[in-house]
N, C-alpha and C positions, 0 to 999 in steps of 0.2 A: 349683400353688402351692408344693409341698414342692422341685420341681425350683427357681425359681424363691428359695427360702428358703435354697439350699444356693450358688448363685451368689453372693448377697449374701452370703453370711457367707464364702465364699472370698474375694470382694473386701476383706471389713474383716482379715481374717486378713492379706493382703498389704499393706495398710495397717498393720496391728499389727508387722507385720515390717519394715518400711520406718520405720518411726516416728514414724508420721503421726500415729497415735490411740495412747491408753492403753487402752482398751478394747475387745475387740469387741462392738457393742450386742447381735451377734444371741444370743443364750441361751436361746430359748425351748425348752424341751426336747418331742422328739417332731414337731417344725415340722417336720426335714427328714424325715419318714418316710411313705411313699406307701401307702396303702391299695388296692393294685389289686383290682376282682372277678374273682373266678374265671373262666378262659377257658370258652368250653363246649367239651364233653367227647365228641366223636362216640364211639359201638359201632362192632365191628368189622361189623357188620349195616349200618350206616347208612354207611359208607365201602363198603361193595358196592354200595349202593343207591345213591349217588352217581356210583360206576364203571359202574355199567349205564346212569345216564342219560345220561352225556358221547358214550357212544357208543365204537366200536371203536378208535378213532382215539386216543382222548386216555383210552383206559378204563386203563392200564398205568402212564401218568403220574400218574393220582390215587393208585392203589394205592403207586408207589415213594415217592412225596410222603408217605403215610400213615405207608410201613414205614422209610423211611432217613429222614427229618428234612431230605432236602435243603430247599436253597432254591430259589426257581422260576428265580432265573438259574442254577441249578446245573444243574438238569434239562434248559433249555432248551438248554444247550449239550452234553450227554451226547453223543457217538457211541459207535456200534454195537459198538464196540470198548472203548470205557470196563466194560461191561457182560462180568461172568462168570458163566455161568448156572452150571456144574460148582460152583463155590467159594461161588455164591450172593454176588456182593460186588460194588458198582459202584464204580468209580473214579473219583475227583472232580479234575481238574489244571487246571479253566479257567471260566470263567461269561459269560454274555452281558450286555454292555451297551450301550444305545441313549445315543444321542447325537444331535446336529442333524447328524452326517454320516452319521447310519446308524445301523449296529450294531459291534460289534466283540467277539470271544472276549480278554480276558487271562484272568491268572492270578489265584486269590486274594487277599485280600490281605494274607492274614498266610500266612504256614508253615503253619500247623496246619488251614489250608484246603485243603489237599489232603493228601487223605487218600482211604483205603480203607473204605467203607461194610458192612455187610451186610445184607441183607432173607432175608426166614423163605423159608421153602420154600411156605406157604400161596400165594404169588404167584407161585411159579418156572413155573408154567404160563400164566399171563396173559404174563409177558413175554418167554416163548419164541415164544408165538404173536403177537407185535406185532412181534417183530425178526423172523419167518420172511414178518410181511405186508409188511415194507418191502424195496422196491427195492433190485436189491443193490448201484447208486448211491446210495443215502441216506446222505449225510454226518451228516445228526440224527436223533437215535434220537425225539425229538419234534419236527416240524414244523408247518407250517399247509398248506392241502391245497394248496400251489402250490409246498412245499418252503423255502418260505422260514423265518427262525426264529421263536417264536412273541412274540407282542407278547401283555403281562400286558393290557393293556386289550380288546383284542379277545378276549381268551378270558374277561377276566371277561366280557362282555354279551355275546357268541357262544353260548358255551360253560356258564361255571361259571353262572351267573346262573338261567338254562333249565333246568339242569338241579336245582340246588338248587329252583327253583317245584316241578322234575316229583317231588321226594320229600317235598315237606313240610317243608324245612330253611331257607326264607327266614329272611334276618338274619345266617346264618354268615357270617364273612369269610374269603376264602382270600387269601393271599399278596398282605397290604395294604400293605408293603415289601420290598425287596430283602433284608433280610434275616429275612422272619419263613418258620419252618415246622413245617410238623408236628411237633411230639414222639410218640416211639415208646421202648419199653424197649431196644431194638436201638444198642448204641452204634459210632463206628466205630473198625474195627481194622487196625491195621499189613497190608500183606502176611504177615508171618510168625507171627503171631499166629491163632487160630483164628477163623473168619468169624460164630461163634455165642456170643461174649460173654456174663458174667451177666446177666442181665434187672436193670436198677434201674429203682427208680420214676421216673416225669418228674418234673421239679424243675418250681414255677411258671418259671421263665423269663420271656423278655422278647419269647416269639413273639406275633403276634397275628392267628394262625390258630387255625382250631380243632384243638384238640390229641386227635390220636386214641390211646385208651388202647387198648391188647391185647386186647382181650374185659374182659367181668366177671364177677365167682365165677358168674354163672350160665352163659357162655360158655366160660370157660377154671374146670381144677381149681384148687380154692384154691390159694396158692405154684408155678402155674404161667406159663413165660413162654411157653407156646405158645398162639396162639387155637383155641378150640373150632370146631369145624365148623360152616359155615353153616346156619341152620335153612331147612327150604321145599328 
């Protein structure tokens, strides 16, 4: 409605400018203003628990999904090469999308789309062990098991579906457009800039996945941006 209140009052605004009307009727204050509810909120517990159920395959993709804020055409188009285990930082220059001819890799679509990521060290071991299980042919750093690139709909009911049943998490949504993702305090950084940035808080935002917070005071020390150690 409030999307919807903000149109019509852009319309009579261009009317008012044009000189059509003396007025614009729309005035209702607070009309254009959206009350979203709050996304939920995964543990850094319950993003393992997710990762263990995907399986070895796709266990690395939730995790970078959690820690860089990519989006799923981000990921999907990632090679092996994009990826600095030393610096801890993946590099984003291209995204996947489908089409009635296919697929196809471009580029972002603004500047500020490519960019240099970084994720914590807590996962520098998961994703050394996915790049050391793939073929040292693998063009994508995540595929589907015939190598092909991954399609969002077969992994939601394949994949994410199965495994959100197998932990008790039905109802989450993961990457219900091209551009929604994880939020993490991990922002990204230049090349020449340091790959471990201040931690800020996540902003509400306009994602519509569930946004994974860093741990909580009972997981991480108060004022810290590191997550605490898995329990179990």
């Amino acid at each position: 409605m409030a999307k919807a209140y903000r149109l019509l009052r852009a319309i009579f605004n261009t009317a008012l400018d044009d000189g059509l009307i003396r007025r614009n009727p729309c005035r209702i204050k607070g009309a254009d203003r959206e009350n979203s509810p709050e996304r939920p909120v995964l543990t850094v517990a319950q993003v393992y628990a997710l990762a263990d159920a995907v399986g070895l395959r796709y266990r690395a993709l939730i995790l970078l999904a959690a820690f860089t804020s990519l989006r799923w055409a981000e990921l999907a188009a990632l090679t092996p090469a994009d990826i600095d285990l030393d610096a801890r930082t993946v590099r984003v220059t291209r995204q996947l999308y489908y089409h009635e001819a296919g697929y196809s890799f471009r580029p972002p679509k603004s500047r500020a789309g490519v960019r240099v990521v970084a994720f914590p060290e807590l996962i520098v071991s998961d994703v050394r062990k996915h790049l050391d299980w793939l073929p040292a042919s693998a063009a994508l750093v995540f595929a589907s098991s015939t190598g092909s690139p991954l399609s969002h709909s077969n992994f939601r009911h394949r994949v994410w579906l199965p495994a959100l049943a197998a932990v008790g998490l039905e109802g989450i949504h993961m990457l219900s457009r091209p551009g929604a993702r994880f939020r993490c305090c991990h922002r990204p950084v230049s090349p020449d800039r340091s790959p471990n940035p201040p931690c800020r808080s996540p902003g509400s935002g306009l994602s519509t996945v569930p946004a994974v917070r860093r741990g909580s005071q009972e997981t991480m020390g108060p004022g810290s941006c590191s997550p605490g150690r898995r329990s179990g």
